[in-house]
C-alpha positions as CSV (number, residue, x, y, z in Angstrom):
1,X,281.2,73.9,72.4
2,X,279.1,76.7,72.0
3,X,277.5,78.3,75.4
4,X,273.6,79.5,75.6
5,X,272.9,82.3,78.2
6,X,269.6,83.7,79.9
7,X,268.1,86.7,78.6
8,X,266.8,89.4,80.3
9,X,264.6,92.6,79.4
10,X,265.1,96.3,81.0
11,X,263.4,99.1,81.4
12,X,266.2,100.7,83.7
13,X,268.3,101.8,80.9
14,X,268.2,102.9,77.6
15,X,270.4,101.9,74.4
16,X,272.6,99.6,76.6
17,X,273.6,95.7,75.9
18,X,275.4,93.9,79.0
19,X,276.9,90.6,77.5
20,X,278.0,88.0,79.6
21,X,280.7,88.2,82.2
22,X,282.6,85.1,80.3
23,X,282.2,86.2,76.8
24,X,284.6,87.6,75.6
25,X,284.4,89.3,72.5
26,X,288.0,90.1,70.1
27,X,286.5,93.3,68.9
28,X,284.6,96.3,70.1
29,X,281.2,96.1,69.6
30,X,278.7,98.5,68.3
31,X,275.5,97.2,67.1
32,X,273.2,94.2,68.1
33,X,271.6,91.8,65.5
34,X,268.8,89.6,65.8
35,X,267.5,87.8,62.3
36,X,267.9,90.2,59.8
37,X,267.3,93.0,62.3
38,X,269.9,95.5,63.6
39,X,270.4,98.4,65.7
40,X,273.1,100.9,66.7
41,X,273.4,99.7,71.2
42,X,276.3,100.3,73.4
43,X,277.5,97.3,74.4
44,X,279.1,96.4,78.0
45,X,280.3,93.1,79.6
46,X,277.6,91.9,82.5
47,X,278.7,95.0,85.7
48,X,278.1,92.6,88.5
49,X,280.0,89.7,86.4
50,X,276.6,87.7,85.6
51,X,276.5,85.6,82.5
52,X,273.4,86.9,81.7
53,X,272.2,88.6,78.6
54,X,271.1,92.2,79.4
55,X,268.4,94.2,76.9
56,X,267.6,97.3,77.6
57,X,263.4,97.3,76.4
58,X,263.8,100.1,73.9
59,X,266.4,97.9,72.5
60,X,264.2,94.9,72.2
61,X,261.4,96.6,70.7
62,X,263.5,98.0,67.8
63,X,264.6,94.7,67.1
64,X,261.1,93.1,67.5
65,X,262.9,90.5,70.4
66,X,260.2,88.1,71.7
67,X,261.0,87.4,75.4
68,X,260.3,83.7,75.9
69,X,262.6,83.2,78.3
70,X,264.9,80.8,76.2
71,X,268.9,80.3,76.5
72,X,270.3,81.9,73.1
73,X,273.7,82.1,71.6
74,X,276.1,84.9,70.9
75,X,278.5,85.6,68.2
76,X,280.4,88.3,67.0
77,X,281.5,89.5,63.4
78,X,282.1,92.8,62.3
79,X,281.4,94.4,65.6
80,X,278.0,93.3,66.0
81,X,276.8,91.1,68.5
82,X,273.9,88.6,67.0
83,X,271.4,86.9,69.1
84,X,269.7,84.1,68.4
85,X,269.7,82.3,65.9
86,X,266.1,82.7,64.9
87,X,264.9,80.3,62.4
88,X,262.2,80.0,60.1
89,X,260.5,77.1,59.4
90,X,258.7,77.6,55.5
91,X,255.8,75.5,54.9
92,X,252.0,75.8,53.4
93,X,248.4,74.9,54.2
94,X,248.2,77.4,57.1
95,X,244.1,77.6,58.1
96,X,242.0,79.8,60.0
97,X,242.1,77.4,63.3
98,X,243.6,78.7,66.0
99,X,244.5,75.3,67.6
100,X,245.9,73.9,64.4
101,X,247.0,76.5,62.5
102,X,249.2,74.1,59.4
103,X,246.0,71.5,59.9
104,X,247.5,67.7,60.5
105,X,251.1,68.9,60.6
106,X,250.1,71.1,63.7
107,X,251.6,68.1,66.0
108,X,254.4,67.9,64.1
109,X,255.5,71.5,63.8
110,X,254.6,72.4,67.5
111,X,256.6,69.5,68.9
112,X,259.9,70.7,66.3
113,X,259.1,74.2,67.6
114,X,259.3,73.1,71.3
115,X,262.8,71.7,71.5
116,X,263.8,75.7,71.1
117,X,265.2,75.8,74.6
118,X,267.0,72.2,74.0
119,X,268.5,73.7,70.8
120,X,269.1,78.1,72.6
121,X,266.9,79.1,69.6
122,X,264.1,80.7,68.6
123,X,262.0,78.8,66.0
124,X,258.8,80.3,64.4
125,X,256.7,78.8,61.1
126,X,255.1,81.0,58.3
127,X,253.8,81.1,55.1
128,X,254.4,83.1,52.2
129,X,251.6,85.3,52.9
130,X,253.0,86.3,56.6
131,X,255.8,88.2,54.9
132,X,255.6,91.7,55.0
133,X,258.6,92.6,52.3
134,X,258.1,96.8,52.8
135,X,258.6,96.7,56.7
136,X,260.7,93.3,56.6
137,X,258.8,91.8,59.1
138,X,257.2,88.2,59.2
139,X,254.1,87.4,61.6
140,X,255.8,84.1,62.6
141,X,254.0,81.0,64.5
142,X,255.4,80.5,67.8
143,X,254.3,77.5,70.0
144,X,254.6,78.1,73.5
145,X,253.4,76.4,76.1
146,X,251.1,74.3,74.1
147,X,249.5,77.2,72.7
148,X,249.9,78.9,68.9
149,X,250.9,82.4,69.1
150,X,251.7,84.9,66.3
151,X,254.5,87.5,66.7
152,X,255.8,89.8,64.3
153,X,259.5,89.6,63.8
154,X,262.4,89.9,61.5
155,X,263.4,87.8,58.8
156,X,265.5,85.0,60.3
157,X,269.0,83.9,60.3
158,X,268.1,80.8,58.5
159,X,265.4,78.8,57.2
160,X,264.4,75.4,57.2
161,X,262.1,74.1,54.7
162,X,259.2,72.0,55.2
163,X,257.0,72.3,52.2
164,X,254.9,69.1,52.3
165,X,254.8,68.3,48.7
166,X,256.1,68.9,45.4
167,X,252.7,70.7,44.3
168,X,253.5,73.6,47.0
169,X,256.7,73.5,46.1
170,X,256.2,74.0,42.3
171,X,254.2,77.2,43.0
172,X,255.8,80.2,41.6
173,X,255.1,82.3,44.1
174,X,257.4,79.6,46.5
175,X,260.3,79.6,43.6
176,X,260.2,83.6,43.8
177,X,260.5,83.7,47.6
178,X,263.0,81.1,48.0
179,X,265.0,82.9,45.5
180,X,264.6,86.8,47.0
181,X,265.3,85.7,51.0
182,X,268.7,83.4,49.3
183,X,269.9,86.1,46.8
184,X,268.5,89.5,48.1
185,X,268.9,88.6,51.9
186,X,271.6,85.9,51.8
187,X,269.3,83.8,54.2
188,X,270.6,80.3,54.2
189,X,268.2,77.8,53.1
190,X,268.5,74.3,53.9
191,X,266.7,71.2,53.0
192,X,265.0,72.6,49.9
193,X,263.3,69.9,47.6
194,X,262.2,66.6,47.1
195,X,264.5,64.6,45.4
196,X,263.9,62.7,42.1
197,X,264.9,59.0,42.0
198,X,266.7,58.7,38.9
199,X,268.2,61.8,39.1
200,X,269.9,60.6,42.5
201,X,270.6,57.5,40.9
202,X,272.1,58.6,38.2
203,X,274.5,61.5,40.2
204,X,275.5,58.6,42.8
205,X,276.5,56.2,39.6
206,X,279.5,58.9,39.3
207,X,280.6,58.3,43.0
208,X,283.1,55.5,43.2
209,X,282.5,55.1,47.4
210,X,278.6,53.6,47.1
211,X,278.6,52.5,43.5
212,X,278.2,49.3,44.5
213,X,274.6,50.1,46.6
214,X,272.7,51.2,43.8
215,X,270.5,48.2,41.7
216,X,270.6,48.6,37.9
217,X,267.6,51.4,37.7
218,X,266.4,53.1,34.2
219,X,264.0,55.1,33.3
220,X,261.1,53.2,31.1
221,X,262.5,52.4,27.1
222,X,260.6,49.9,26.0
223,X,259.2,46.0,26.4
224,X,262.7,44.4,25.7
225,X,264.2,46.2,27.7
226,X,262.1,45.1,30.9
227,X,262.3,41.5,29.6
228,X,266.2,41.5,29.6
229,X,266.1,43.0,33.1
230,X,263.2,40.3,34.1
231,X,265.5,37.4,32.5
232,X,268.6,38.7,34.4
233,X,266.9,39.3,38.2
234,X,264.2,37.0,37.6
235,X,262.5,40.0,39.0
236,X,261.7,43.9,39.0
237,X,260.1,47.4,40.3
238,X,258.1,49.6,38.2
239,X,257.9,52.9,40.4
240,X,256.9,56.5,39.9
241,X,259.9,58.8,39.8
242,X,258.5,61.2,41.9
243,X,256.2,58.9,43.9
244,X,256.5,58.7,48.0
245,X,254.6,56.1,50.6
246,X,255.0,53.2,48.2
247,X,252.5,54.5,45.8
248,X,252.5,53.3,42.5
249,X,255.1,50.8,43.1
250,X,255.1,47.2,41.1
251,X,256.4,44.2,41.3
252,X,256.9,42.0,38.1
253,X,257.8,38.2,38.2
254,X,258.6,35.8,35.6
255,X,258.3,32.5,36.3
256,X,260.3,30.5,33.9
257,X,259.2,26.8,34.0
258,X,255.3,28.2,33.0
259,X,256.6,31.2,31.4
260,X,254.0,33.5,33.1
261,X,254.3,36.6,34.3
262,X,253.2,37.8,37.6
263,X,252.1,41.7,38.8
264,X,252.1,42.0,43.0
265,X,250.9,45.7,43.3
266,X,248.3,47.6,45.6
267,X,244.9,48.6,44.0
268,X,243.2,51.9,44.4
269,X,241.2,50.4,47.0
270,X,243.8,49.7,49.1
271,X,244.0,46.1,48.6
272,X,247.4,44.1,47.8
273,X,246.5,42.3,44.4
274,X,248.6,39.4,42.9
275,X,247.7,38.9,39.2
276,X,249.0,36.2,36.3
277,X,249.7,37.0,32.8
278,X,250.7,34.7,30.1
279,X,252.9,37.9,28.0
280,X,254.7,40.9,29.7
281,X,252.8,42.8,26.9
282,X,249.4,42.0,28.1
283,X,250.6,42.3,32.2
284,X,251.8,45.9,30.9
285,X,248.6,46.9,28.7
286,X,246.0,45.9,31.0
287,X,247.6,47.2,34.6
288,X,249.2,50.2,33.3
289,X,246.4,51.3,30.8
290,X,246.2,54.5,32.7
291,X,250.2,55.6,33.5
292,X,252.5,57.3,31.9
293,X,255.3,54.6,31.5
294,X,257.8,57.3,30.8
295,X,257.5,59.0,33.9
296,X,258.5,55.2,35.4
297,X,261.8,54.2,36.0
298,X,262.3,50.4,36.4
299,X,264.6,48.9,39.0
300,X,266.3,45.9,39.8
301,X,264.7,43.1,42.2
302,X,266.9,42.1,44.9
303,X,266.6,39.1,46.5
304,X,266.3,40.4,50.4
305,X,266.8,38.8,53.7
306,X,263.6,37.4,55.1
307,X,261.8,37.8,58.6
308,X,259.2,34.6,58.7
309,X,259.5,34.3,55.2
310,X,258.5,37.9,54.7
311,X,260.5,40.6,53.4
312,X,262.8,43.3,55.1
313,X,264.2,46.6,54.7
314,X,265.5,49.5,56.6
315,X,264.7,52.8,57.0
316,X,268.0,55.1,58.6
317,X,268.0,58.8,59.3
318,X,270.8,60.6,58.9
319,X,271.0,64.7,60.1
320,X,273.6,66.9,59.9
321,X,274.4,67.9,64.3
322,X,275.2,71.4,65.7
323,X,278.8,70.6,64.4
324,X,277.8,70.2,60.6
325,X,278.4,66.6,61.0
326,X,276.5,63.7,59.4
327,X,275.1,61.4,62.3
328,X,273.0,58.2,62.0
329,X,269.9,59.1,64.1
330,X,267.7,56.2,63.6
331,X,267.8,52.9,62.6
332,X,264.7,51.3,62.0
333,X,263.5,47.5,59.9
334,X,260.5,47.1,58.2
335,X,258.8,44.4,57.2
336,X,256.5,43.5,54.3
337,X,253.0,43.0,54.6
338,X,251.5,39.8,53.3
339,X,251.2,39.8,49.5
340,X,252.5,43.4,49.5
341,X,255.1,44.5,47.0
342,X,256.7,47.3,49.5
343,X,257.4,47.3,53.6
344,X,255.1,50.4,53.6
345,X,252.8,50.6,56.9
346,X,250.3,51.3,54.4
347,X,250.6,48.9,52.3
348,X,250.2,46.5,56.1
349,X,254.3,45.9,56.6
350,X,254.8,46.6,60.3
351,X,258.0,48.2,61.9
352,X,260.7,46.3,64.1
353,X,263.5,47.4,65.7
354,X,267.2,45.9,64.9
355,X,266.9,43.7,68.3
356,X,263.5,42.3,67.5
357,X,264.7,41.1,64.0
358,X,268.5,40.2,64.9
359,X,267.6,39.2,68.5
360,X,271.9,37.7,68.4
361,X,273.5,40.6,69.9
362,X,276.8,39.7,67.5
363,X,274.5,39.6,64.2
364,X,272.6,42.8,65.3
365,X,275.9,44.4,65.6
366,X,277.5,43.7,62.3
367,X,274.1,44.7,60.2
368,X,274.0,48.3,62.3
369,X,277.4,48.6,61.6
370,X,277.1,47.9,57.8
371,X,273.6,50.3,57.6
372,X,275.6,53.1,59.3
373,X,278.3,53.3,57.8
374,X,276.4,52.9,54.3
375,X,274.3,56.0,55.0
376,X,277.1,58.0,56.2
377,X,279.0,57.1,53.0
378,X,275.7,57.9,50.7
379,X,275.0,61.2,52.9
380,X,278.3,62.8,52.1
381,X,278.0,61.8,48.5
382,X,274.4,63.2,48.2
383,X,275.7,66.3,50.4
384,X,278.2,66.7,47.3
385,X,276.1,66.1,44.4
386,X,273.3,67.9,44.9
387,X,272.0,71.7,45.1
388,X,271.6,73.4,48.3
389,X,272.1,72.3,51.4
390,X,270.8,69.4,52.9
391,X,270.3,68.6,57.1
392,X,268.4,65.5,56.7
393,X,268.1,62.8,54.7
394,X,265.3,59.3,55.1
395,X,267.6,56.0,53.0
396,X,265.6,52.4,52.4
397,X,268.3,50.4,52.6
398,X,268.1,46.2,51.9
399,X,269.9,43.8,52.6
400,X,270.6,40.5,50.3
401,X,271.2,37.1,51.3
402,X,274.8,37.5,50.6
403,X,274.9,40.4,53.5
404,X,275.3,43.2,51.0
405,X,273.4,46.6,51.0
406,X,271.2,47.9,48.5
407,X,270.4,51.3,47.9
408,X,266.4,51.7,47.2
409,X,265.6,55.2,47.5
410,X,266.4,58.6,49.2
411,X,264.4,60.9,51.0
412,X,265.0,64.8,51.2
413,X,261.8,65.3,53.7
414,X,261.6,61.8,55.4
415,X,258.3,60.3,56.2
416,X,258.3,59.5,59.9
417,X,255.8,56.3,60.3
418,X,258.8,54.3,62.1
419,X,258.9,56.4,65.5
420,X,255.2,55.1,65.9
421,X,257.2,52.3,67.6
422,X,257.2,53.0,71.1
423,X,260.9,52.3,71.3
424,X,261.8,54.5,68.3
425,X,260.4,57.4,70.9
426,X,263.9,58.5,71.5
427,X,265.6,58.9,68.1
428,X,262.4,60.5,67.1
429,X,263.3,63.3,69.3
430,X,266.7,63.0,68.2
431,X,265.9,64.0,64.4
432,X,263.8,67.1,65.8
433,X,266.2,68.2,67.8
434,X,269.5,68.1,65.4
435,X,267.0,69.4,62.6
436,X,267.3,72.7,64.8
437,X,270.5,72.0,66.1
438,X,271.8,71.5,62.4
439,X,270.2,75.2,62.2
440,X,272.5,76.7,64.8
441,X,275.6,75.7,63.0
442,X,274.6,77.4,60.0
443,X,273.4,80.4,61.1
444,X,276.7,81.3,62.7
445,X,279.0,79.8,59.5
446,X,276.9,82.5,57.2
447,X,277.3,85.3,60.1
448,X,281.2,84.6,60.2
449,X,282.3,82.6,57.1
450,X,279.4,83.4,54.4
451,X,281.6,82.7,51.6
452,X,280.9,79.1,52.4
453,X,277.9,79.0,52.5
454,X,276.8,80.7,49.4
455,X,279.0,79.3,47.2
């Protein structure tokens, strides 16, 4: 298990590093590193045998160290001694305010930044115009004591990106940094993207483990096509590829004994809406006048299990721990709001825990069980099919009426409207804390072993 030590500054010495009494390093050491930063120090274990880190201030101020008074790791590689990690979290919409400078992701970010002493790292958020390429330097966001300070320091270990949507993330001028810190810098960066439905569909299809999870799902071909579907499931999902929220997202019925057809879908106003057609021509003309049907994939409808008589699915959390380890972190049911074709909060469903829907603790067990070790499985095959590396991934998983599991969609930046139940509290904390955590691990895999980390 890796050990965090105090820092401390000094202005009684010049030039001089004391590492801790107990660390012991298998080489000589000749330089300290922190981010990107690094500077020729002598370097001495602790004289008075303190496990305490030691930083003589001309030291720290060539290294641009901000003293926050925070635990940090050690490792050594090629006679250099890093510090840190420091970690950058990417993101945009950054405004003048003081008080909240990312506007209504302020909370969010300052709470993530705030677990640095719970993870022995320092954590910082910028923008692409806080980089200052000539002197190498980023004015980085700290959060300290519930206040948001700016600090200049290096570029970090590793970064962690939380873009908020794919229009940011589209940018050029996002593409071109991403790409300069990764290829000029070799700064790992993890969690990059949002993923596109089919395209996850159609990578897991080649994974023989959780095959069986995914419903039949195609991108949009023609009427026939959806009437074959419709005649074989009795029912269907037309959903944006790249949608998120439950936004866009259909439900198409056909009753057989009237041979009508049925659209369940929310309206612009916010309202569920339940509509009857007498063709699937005339359902499709008059409620998709407006979309583009080939940016739609359709998807199987599964019959799910039922919560008094209303529908139920699962959100789970999976993020990769200090260890590099996939670990369920939350497990969470939601359930369908009347006349709504998704669980969505938005869309009215509400949010239960395992124990308030499977209140028998032998019932509750064996669908936790099933959920876990179903996003485990369909976290290491993501993990393997797709670019980059991933920390965290958000799965809606169902359940049918025969017990199985159903794979509905995956989420690269996971929405986070289930920890507004107040006994979620704890896992919510969870998923902050290994997203750092996860951090740690990398940063001292690319210090020591890059080779596997840019592959």
């Amino acid at each position: 298990m890796r050990k965090r030590y105090p820092v401390h500054i000094t202005d009684s010495m010049e030039g001089i590093i004391y590492y801790p009494a107990d660390f012991k390093p298998n080489e000589p050491i000749e330089k300290i590193s922190f981010g990107t930063s690094s500077v020729q120090a002598k370097c001495f274990a602790h004289p008075k045998g303190k496990n305490t880190i030691v930083i003589s201030e001309d030291i720290r101020n060539k290294l641009f160290f901000p003293n926050f008074n925070i635990p940090l790791h050690l490792f050594v590689h090629d006679q250099t001694l890093f510090i840190g990690p420091l970690i950058g979290i990417f993101t945009s919409g950054f405004t003048p305010i003081k008080i909240r400078p990312i506007g209504d992701r302020s909370h969010f970010i300052g709470k993530l930044l705030s677990l640095k002493k719970a993870v022995g790292a320092l954590p910082f958020v910028f923008g692409e115009q806080h980089i200052d390429w000539e002197k190498g330097l980023i004015k980085g966001y700290f959060y300290e004591n519930q206040v948001w300070e700016t600090r200049e320091i290096p570029f970090p270990n590793v970064i962690y990106d939380r873009l908020p949507n794919r229009r940011s993330e589209n940018k050029t001028i996002q593409r071109k940094i991403k790409q300069k810190l990764q290829d000029e810098y070799l700064i790992p960066w993890y969690n990059p993207g949002f993923f596109n439905k089919l395209d996850i569909h159609n990578m897991l299809l080649n994974v023989g483990e959780v095959k069986s999870f995914l419903p039949e799902t195609h991108s949009f071909s023609s009427f026939s096509h959806i009437e074959n579907m419709l005649f074989q499931y009795g029912h269907i999902y037309i959903k944006p590829m790249n949608g998120s929220l439950g936004l866009g997202v259909h439900q198409i019925l056909h009753d057989k004994h009237e041979n009508v057809y049925y659209c369940r879908y929310r309206d612009k106003y916010g309202e569920n809406k339940l509509k009857k057609f007498p063709t699937l021509e005339k359902l499709i003309h008059h409620i998709f006048t407006n979309r583009k049907l080939e940016k739609m994939l359709i998807q199987q409808g599964i019959h799910l299990i039922r919560v008094n008589k209303r529908l139920v699915d699962f959100r789970i959390h999976t993020n990769k721990d200090d260890q590099g380890d996939w670990k369920v972190t939350a497990i969470a049911a939601k359930i369908a709001g009347p006349g709504s074709p998704t669980t969505h909060v938005k869309n009215g469903g509400e949010i239960k825990t395992l124990r308030e829907v499977f209140p028998d603790d032998e019932v509750r067990k064996q669908y936790e069980e099933k959920l876990t070790n179903t996003a485990l499985l369909l976290s290491k095959a993501l993990e393997n099919q797709v670019d980059g590396i991933i920390g965290e991934i958000g799965f809606d998983l169902g359940i049918d009426k025969n017990g199985d599991i159903w794979l509905f969609e995956a989420n690269s930046k996971p929405g986070r409207s289930i920890f507004a139940h107040p006994h979620l509290n704890r896992f919510e904390l969870l998923t902050r804390k290994l997203s750092l955590a996860f951090a740690v691990f990398l940063s001292e895999k690319a210090i020591k072993k890059p080779e596997e980390v840019f592959k």
